[in-house]
PyMOL commands that place a pseudoatom at each C-alpha (Angstrom):
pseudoatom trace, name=CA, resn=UNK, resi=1, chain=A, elem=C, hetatm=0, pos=[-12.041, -30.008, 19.307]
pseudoatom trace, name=CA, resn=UNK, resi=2, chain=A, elem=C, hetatm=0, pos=[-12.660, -32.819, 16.718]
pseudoatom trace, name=CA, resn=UNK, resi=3, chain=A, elem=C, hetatm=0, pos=[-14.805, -31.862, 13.966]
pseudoatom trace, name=CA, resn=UNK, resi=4, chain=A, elem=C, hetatm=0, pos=[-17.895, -34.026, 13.484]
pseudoatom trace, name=CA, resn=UNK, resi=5, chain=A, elem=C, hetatm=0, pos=[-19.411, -34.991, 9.949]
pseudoatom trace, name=CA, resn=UNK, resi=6, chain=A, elem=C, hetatm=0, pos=[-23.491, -34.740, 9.388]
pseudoatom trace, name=CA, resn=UNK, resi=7, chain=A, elem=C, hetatm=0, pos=[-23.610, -38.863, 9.908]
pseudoatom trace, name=CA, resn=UNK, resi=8, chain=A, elem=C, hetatm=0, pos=[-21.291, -38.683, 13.303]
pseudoatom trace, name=CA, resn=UNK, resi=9, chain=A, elem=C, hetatm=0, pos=[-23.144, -35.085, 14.693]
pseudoatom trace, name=CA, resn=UNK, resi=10, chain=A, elem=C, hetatm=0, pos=[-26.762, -37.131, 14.461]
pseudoatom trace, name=CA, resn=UNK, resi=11, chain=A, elem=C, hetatm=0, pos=[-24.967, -39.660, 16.623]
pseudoatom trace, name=CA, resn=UNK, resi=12, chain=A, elem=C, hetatm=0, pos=[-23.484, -37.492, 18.882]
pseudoatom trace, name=CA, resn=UNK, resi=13, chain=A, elem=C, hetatm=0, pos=[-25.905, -34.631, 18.630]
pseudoatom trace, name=CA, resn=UNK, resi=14, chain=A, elem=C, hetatm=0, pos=[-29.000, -36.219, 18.278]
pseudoatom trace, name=CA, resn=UNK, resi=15, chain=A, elem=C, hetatm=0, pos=[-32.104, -33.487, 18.307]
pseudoatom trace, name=CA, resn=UNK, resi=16, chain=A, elem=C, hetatm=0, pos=[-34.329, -35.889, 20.263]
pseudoatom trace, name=CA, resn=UNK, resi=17, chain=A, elem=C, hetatm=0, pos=[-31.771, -35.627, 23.259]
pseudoatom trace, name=CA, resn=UNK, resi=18, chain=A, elem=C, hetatm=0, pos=[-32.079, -32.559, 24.861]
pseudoatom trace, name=CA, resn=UNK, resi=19, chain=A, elem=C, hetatm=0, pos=[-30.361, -32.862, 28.331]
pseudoatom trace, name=CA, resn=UNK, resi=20, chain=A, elem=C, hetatm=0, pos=[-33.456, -32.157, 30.792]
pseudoatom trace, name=CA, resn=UNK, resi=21, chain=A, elem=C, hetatm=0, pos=[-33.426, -32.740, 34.504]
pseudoatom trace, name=CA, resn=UNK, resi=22, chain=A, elem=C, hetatm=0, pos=[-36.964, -34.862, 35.672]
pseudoatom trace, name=CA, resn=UNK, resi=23, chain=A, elem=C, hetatm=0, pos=[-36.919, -35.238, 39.127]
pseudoatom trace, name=CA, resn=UNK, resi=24, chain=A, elem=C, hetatm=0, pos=[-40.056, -38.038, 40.967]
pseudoatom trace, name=CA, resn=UNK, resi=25, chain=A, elem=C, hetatm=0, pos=[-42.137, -35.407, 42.320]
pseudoatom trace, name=CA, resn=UNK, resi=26, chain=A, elem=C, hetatm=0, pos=[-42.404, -37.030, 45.763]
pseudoatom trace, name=CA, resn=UNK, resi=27, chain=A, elem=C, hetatm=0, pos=[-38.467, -36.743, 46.046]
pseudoatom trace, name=CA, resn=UNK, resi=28, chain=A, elem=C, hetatm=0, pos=[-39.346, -32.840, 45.364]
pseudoatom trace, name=CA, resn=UNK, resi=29, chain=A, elem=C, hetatm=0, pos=[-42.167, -32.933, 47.853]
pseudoatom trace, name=CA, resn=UNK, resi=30, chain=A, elem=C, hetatm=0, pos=[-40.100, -34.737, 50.222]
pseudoatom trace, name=CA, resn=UNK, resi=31, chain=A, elem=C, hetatm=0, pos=[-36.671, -32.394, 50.635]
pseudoatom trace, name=CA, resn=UNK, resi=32, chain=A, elem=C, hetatm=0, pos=[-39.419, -29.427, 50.562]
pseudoatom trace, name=CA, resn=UNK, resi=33, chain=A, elem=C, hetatm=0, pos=[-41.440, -30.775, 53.801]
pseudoatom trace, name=CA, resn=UNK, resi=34, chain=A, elem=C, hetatm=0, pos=[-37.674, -32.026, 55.119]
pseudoatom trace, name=CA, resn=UNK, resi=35, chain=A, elem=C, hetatm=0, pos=[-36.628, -28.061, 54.672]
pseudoatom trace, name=CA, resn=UNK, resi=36, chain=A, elem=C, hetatm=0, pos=[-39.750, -26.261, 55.398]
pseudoatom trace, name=CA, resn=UNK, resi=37, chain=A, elem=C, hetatm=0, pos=[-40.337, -27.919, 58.745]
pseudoatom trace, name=CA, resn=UNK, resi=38, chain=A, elem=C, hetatm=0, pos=[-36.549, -26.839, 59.910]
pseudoatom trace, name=CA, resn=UNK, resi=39, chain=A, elem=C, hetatm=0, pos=[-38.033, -23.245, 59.238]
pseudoatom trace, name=CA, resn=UNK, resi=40, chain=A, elem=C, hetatm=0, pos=[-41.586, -23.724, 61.245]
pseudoatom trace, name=CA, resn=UNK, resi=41, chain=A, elem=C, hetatm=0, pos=[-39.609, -25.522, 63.970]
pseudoatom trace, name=CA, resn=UNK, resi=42, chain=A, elem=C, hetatm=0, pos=[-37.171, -22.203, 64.076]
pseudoatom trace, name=CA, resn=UNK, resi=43, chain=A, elem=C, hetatm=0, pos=[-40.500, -20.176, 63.893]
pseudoatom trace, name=CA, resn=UNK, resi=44, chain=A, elem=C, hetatm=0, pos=[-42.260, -21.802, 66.919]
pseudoatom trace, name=CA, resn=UNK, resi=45, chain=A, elem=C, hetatm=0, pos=[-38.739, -21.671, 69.184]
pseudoatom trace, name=CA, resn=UNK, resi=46, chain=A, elem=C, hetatm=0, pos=[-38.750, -17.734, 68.441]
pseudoatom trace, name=CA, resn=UNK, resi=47, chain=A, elem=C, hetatm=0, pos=[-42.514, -17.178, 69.121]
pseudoatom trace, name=CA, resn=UNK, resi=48, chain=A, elem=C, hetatm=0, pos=[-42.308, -19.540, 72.492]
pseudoatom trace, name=CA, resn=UNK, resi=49, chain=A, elem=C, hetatm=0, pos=[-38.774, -18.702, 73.477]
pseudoatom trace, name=CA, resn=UNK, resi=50, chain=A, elem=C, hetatm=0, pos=[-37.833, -15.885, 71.733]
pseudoatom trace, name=CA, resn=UNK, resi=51, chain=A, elem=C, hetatm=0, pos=[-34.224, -15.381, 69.910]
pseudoatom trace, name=CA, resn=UNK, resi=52, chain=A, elem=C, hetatm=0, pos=[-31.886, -17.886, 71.119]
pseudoatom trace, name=CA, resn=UNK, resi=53, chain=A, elem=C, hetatm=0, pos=[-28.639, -16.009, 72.536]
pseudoatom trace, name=CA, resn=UNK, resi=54, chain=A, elem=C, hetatm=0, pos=[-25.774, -16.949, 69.986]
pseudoatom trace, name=CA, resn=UNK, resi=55, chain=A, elem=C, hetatm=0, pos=[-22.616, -15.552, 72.417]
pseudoatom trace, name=CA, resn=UNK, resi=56, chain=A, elem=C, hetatm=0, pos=[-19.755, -13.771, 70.052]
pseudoatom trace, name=CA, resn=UNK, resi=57, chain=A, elem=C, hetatm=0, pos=[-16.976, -15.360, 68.843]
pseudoatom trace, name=CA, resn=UNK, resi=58, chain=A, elem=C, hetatm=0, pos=[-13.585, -14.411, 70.754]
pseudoatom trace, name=CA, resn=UNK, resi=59, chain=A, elem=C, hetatm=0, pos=[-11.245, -12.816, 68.349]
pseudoatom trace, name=CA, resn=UNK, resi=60, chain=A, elem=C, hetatm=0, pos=[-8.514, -15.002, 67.481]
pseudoatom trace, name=CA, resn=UNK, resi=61, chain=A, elem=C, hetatm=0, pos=[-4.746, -13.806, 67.244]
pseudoatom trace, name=CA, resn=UNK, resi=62, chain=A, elem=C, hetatm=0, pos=[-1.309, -15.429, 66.452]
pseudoatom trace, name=CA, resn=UNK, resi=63, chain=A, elem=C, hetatm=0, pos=[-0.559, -15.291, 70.377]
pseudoatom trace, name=CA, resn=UNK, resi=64, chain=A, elem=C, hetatm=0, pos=[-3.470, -16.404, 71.995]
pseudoatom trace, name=CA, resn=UNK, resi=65, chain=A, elem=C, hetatm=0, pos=[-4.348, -19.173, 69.545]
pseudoatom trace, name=CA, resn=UNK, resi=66, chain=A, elem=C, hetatm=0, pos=[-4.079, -22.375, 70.857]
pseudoatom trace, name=CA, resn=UNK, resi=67, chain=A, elem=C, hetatm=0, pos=[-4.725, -25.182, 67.990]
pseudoatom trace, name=CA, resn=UNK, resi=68, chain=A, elem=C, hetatm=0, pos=[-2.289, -26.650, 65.189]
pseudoatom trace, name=CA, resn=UNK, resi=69, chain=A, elem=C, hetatm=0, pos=[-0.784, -23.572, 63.616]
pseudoatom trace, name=CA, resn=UNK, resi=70, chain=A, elem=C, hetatm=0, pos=[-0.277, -23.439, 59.511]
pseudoatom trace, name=CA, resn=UNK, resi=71, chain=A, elem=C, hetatm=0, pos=[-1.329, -26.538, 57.294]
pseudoatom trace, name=CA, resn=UNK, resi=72, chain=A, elem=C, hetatm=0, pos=[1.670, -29.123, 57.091]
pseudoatom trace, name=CA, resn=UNK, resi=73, chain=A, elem=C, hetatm=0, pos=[2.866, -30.764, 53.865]
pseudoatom trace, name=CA, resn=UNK, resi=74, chain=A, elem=C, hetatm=0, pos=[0.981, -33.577, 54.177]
pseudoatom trace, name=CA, resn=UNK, resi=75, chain=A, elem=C, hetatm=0, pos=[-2.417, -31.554, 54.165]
pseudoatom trace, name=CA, resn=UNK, resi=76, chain=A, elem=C, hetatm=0, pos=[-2.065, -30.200, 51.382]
pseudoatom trace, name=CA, resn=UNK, resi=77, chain=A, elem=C, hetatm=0, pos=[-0.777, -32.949, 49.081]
pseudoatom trace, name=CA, resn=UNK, resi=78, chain=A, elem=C, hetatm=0, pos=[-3.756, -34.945, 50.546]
pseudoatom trace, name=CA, resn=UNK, resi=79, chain=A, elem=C, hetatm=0, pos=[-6.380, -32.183, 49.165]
pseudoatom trace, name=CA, resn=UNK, resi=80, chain=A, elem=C, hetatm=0, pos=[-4.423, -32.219, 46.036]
pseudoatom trace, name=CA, resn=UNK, resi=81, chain=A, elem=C, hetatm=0, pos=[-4.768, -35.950, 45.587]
pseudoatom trace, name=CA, resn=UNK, resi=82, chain=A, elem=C, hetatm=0, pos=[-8.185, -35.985, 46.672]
pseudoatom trace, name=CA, resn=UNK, resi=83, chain=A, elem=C, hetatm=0, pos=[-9.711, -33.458, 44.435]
pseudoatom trace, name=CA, resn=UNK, resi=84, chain=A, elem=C, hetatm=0, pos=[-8.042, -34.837, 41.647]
pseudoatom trace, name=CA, resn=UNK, resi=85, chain=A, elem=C, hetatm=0, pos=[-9.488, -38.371, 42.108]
pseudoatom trace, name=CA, resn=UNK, resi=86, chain=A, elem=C, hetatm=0, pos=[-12.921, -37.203, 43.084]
pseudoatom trace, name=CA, resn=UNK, resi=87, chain=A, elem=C, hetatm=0, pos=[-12.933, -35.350, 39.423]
pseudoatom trace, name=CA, resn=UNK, resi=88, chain=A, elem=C, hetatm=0, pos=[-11.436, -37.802, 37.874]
pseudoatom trace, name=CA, resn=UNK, resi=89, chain=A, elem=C, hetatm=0, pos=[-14.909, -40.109, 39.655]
pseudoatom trace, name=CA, resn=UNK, resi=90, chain=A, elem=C, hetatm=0, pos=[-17.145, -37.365, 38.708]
pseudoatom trace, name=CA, resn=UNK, resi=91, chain=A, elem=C, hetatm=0, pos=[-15.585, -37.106, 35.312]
pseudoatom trace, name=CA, resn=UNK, resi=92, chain=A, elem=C, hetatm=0, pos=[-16.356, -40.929, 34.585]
pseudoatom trace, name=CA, resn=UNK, resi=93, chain=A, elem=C, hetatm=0, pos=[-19.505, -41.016, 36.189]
pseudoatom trace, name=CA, resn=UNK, resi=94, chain=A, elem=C, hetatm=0, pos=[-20.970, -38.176, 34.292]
pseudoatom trace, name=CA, resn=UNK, resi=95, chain=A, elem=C, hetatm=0, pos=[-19.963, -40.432, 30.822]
pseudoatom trace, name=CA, resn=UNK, resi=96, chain=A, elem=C, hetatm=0, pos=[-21.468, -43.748, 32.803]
pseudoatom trace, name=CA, resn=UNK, resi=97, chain=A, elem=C, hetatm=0, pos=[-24.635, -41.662, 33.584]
pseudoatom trace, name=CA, resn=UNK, resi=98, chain=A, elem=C, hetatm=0, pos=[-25.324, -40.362, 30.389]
pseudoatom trace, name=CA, resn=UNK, resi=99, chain=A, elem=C, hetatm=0, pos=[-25.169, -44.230, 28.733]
pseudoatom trace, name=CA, resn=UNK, resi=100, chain=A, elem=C, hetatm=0, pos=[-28.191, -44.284, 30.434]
pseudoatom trace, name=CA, resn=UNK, resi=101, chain=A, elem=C, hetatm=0, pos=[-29.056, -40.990, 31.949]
pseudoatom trace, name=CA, resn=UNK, resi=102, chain=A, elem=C, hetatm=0, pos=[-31.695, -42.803, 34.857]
pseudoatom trace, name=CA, resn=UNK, resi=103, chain=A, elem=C, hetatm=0, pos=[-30.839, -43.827, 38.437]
pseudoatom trace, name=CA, resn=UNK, resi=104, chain=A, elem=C, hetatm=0, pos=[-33.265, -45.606, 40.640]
pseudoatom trace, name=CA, resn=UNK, resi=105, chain=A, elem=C, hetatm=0, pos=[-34.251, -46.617, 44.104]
pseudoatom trace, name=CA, resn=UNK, resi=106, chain=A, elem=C, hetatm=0, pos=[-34.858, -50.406, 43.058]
pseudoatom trace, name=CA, resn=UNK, resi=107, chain=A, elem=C, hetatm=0, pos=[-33.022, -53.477, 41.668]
pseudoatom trace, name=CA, resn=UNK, resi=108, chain=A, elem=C, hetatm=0, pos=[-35.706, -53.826, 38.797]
pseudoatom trace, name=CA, resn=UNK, resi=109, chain=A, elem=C, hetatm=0, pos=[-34.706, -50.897, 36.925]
pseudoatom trace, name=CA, resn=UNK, resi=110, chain=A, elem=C, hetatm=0, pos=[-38.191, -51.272, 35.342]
pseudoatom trace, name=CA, resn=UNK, resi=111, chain=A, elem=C, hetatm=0, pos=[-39.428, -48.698, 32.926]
pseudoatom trace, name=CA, resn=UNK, resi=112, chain=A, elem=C, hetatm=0, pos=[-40.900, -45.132, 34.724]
pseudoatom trace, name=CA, resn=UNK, resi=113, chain=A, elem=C, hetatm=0, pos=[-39.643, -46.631, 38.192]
pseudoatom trace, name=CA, resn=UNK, resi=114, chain=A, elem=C, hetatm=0, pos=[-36.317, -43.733, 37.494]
pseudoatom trace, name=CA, resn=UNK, resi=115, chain=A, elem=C, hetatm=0, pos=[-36.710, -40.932, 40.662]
pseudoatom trace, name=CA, resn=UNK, resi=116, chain=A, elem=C, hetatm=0, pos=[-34.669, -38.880, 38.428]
pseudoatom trace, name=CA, resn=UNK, resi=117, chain=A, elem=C, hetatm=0, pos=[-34.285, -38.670, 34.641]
pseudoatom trace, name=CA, resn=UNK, resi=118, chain=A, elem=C, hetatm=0, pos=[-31.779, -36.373, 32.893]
pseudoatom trace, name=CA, resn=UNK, resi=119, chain=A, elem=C, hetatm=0, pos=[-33.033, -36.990, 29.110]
pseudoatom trace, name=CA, resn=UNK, resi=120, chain=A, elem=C, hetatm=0, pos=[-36.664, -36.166, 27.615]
pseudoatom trace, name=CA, resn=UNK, resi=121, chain=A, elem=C, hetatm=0, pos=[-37.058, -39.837, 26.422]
pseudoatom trace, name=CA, resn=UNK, resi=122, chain=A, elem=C, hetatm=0, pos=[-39.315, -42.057, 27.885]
pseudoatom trace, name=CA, resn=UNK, resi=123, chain=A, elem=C, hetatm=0, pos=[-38.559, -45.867, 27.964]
pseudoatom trace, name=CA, resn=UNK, resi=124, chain=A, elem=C, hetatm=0, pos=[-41.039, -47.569, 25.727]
pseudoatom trace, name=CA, resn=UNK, resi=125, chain=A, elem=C, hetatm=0, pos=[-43.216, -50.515, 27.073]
pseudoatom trace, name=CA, resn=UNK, resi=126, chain=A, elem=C, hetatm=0, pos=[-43.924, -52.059, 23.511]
pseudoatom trace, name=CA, resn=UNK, resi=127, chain=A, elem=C, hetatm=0, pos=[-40.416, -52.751, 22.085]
pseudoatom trace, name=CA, resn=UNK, resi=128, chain=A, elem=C, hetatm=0, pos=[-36.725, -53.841, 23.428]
pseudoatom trace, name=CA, resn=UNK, resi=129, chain=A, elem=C, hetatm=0, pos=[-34.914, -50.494, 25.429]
pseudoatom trace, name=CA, resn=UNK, resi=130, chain=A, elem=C, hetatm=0, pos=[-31.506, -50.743, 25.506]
pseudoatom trace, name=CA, resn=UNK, resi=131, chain=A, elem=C, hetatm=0, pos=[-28.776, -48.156, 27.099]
pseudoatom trace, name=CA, resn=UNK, resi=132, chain=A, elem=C, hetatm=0, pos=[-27.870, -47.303, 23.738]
pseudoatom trace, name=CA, resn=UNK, resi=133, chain=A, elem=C, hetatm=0, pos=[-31.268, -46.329, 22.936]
pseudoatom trace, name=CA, resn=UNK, resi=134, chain=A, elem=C, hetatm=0, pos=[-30.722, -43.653, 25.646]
pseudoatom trace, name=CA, resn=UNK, resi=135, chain=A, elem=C, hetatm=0, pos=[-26.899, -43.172, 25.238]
pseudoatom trace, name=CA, resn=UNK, resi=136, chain=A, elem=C, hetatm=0, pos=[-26.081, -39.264, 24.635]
pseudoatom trace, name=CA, resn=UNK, resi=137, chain=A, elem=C, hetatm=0, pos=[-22.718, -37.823, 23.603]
pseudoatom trace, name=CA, resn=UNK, resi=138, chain=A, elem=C, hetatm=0, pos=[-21.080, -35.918, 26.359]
pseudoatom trace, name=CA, resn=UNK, resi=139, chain=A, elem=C, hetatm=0, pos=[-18.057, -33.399, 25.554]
pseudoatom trace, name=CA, resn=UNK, resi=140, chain=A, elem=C, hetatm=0, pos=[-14.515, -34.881, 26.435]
pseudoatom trace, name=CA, resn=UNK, resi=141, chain=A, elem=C, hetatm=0, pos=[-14.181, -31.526, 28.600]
pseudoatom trace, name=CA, resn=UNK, resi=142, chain=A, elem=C, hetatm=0, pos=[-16.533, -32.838, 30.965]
pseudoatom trace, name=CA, resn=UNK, resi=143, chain=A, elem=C, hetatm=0, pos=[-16.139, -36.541, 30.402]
pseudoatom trace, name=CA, resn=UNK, resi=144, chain=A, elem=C, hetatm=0, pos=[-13.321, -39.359, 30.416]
pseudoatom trace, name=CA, resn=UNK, resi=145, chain=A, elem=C, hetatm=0, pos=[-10.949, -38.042, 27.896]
pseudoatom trace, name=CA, resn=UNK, resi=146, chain=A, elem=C, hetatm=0, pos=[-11.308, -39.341, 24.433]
pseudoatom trace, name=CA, resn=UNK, resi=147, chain=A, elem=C, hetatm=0, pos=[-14.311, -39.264, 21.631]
pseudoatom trace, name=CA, resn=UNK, resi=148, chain=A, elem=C, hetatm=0, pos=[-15.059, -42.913, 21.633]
pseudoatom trace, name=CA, resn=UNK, resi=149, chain=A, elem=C, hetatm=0, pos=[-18.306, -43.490, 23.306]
pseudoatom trace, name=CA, resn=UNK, resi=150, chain=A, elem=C, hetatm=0, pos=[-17.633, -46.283, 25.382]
pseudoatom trace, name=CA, resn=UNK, resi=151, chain=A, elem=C, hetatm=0, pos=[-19.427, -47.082, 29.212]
pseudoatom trace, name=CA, resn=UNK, resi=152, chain=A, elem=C, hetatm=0, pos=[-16.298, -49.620, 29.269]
pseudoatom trace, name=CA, resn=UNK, resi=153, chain=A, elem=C, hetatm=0, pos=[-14.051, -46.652, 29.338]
pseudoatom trace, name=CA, resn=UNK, resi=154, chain=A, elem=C, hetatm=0, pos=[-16.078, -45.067, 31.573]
pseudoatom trace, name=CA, resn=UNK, resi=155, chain=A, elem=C, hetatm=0, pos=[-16.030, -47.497, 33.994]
pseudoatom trace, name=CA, resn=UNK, resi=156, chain=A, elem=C, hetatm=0, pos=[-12.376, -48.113, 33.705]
pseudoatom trace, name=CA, resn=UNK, resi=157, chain=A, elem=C, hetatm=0, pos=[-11.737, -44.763, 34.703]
pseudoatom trace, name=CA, resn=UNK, resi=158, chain=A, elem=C, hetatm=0, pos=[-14.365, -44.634, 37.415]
pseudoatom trace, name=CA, resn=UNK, resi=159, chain=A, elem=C, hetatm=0, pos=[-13.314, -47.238, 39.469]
pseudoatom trace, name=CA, resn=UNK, resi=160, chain=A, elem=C, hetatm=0, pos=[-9.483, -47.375, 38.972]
pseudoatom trace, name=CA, resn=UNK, resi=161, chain=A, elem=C, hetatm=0, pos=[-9.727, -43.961, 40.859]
pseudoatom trace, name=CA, resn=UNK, resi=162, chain=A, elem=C, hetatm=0, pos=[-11.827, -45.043, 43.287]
pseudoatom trace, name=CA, resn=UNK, resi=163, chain=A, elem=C, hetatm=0, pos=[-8.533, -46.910, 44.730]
pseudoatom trace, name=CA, resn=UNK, resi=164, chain=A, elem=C, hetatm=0, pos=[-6.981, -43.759, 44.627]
pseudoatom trace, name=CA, resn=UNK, resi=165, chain=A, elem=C, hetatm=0, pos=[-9.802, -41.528, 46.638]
pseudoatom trace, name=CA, resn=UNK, resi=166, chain=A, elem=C, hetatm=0, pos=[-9.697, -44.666, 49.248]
pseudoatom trace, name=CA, resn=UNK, resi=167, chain=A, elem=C, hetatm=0, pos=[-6.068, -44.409, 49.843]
pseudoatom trace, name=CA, resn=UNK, resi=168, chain=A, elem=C, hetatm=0, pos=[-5.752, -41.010, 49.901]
pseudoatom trace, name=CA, resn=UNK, resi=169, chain=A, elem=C, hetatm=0, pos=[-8.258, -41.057, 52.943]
pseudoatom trace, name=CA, resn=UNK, resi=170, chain=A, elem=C, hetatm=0, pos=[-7.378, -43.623, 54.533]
pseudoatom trace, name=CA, resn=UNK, resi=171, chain=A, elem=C, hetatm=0, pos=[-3.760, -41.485, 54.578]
pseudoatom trace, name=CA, resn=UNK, resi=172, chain=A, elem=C, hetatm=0, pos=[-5.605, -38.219, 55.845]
pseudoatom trace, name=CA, resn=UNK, resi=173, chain=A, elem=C, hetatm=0, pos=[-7.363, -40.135, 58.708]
pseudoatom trace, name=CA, resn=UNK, resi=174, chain=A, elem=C, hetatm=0, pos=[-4.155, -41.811, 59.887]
pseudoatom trace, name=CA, resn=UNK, resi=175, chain=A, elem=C, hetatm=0, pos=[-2.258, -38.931, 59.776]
pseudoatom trace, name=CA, resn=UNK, resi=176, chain=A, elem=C, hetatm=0, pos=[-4.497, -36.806, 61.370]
pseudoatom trace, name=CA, resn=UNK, resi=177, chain=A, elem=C, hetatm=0, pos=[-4.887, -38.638, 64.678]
pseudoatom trace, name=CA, resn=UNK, resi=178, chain=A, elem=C, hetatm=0, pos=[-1.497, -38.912, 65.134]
pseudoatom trace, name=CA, resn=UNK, resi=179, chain=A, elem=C, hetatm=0, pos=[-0.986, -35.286, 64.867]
pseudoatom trace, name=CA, resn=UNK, resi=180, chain=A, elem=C, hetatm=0, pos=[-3.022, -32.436, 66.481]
pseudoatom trace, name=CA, resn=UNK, resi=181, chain=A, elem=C, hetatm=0, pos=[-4.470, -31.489, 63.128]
pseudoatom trace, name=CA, resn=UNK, resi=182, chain=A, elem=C, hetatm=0, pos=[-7.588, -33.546, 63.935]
pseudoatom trace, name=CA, resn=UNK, resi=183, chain=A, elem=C, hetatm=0, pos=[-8.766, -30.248, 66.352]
pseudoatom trace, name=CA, resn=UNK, resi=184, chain=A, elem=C, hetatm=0, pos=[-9.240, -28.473, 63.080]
pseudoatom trace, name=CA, resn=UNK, resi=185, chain=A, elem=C, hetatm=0, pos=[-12.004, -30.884, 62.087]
pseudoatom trace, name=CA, resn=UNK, resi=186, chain=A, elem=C, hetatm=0, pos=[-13.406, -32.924, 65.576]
pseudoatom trace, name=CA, resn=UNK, resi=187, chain=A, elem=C, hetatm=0, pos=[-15.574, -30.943, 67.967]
pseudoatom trace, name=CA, resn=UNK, resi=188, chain=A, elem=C, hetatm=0, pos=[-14.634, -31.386, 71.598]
pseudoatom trace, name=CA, resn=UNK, resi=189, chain=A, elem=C, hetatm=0, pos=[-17.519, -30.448, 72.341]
pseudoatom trace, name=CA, resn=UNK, resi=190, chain=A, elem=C, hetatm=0, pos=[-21.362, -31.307, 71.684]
pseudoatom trace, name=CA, resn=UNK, resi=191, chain=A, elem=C, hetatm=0, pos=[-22.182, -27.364, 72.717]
pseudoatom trace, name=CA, resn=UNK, resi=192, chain=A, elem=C, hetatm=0, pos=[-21.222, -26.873, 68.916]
pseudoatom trace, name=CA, resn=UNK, resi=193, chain=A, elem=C, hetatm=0, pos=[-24.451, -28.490, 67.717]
pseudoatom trace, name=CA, resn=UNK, resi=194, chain=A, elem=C, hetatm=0, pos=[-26.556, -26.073, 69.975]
pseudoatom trace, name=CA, resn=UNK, resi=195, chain=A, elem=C, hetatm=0, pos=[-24.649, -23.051, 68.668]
pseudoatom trace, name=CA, resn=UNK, resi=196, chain=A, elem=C, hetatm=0, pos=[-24.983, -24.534, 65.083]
pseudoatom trace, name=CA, resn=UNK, resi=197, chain=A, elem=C, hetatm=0, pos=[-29.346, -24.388, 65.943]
pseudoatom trace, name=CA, resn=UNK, resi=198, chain=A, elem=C, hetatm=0, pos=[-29.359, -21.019, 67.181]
pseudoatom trace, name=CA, resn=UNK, resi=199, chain=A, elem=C, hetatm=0, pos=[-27.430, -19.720, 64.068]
pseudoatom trace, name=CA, resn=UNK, resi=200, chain=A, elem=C, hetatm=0, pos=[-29.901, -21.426, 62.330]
pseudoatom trace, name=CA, resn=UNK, resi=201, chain=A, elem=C, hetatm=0, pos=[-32.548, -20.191, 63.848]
pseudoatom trace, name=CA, resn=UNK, resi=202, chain=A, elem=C, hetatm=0, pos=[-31.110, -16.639, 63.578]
pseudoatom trace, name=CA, resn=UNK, resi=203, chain=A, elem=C, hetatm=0, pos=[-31.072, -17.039, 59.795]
pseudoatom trace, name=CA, resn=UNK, resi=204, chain=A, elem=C, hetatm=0, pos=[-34.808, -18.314, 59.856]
pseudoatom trace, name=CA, resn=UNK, resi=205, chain=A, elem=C, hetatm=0, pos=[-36.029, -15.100, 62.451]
pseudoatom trace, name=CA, resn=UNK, resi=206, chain=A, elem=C, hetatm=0, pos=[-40.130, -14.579, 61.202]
pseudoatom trace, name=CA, resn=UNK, resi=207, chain=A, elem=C, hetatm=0, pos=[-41.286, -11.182, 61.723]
pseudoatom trace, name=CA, resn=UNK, resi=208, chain=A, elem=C, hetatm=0, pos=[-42.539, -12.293, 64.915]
pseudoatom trace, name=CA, resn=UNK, resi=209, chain=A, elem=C, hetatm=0, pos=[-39.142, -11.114, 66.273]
pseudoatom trace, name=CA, resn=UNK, resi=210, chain=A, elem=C, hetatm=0, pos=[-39.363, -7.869, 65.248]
for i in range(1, 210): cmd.bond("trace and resi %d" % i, "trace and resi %d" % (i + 1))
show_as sticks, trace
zoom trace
């Protein structure tokens, strides 16, 4: 790891920079009403209905299995690929983001309007705020490789894999319907979303069931 002077740490370092996650509280109370109600609606089919039958699963053996057998070459060099372009994306986001650790729900971008905020700072409404006002140092571990703090780097990075992730699914779709891989993956049925409910509503049993 490169060794950082007093004058370069401050830069890099700086103590007014603590990472800190701020989330817009009605995003919080939003995903909480979005989960709890899943759990009331689970509690009102058990007190009406009572437990849902979830029927077992037949066991499954090398002679009476009927779908695509193994993973062929293809599969696996196309989960190879893609994980190493989506890090690669997450990689250069993650040194976009923190140039200006905000994201927003608007095209204003106006100061406080942020639903989430990954820095303590605050964007001041009596003086000029610029991305390098919020800019943090991020560890080339985690980051695009290299010390230079750069969004242009960043970006470079970001989006020259983004052709990559594309084309690698774009393979993975084509040559899964033309094989019988796609079984793996498609349900033939729309029983599956019942059977995914009642295992839900398994996991989500009140005392009211026992």
């Amino acid at each position: 790891m490169v060794q950082f002077d007093a004058a370069h740490r401050a830069v890099h370092y700086p103590s007014d920079r603590r990472f800190r996650i701020w989330i817009r509280p009605s995003i919080l109370i939003g995903v909480g009403i979005a989960g709890l109600s899943v759990i009331v609606a689970a509690w009102i089919e058990v007190a009406v209905a009572g437990m849902p039958r979830v029927p077992a699963v037949p066991q499954v053996y090398p002679n009476n299995f009927a779908g695509p057998h193994g993973f062929p070459v293809w599969v696996r060099y196309c989960h190879f690929f893609n994980f190493l372009f989506v890090m690669m994306l997450i990689r250069g986001g993650l040194s976009i983001l923190m140039d200006h650790p905000r994201l927003y729900f608007n095209e204003g971008c106006t100061p406080g309007s942020e639903w989430i905020r990954l820095t303590p700072l605050k964007v001041p409404r009596d003086r000029i705020w610029t991305a390098k006002d919020d800019a943090r140092y991020i560890s080339p571990l985690v980051g695009t490789p290299g010390y230079r703090h750069t969004i242009g780097l960043a970006r470079v990075w970001h989006f020259i894999d983004v052709h990559g992730f594309i084309a690698t699914g774009i393979a993975f779709i084509a040559m899964l319907f033309s094989t019988d891989q796609w079984k793996r993956i498609v349900p033939t049925s729309p029983l599956v979303l019942l059977q995914a409910w009642n295992t839900i509503t398994h996991c989500n049993r009140s005392p009211i069931s026992q």
